[in-house]
C-alpha positions as CSV (number, residue, x, y, z in Angstrom):
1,X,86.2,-209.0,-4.8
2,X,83.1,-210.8,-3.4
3,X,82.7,-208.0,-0.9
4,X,82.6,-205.6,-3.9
5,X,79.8,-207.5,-5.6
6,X,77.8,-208.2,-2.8
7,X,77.7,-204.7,-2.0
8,X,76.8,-203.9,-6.0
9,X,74.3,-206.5,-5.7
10,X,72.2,-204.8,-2.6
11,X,72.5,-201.6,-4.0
12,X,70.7,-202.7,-6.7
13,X,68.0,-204.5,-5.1
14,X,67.7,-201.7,-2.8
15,X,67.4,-199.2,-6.0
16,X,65.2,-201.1,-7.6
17,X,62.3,-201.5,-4.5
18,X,60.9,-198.2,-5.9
19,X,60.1,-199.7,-9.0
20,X,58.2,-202.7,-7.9
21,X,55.6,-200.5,-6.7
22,X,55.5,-198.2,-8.9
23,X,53.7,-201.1,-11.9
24,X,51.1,-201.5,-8.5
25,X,47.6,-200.2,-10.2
26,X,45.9,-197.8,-7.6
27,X,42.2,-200.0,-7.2
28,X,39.0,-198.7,-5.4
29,X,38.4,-199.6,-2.1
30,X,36.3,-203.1,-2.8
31,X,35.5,-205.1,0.5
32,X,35.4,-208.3,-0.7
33,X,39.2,-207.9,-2.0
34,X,40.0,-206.8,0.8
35,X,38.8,-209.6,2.6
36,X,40.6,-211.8,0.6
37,X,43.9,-210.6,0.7
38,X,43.5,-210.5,4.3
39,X,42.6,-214.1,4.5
40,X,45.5,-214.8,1.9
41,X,47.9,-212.8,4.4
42,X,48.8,-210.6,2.0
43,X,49.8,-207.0,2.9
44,X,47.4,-204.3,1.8
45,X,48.0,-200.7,1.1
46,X,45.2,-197.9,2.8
47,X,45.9,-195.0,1.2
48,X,43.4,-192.2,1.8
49,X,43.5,-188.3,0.8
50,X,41.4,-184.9,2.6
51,X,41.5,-182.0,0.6
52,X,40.9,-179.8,4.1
């Protein structure tokens, strides 16, 4: 039984990742911020687009 809710549990959590970064508002790039989550050790997200 605990093996059955453990299991439930991470398949949950795991489901659910998605989500978490989906609320994440898309920001322009902004040096400063950047330098300050660096600093803070936080992880930052580069995401860049080419048309071409």
């Amino acid at each position: 039984m605990h093996r059955r809710n453990f299991v439930s549990f991470l398949a949950a959590a795991v489901l659910s990742l998605p989500a978490a970064f989906a609320f994440a508002a898309p920001q322009s790039w902004d040096d400063k911020v950047f330098q300050t989550a660096q600093a803070a050790g936080k992880s930052v997200l580069v995401d860049v687009y080419a048309s071409w």
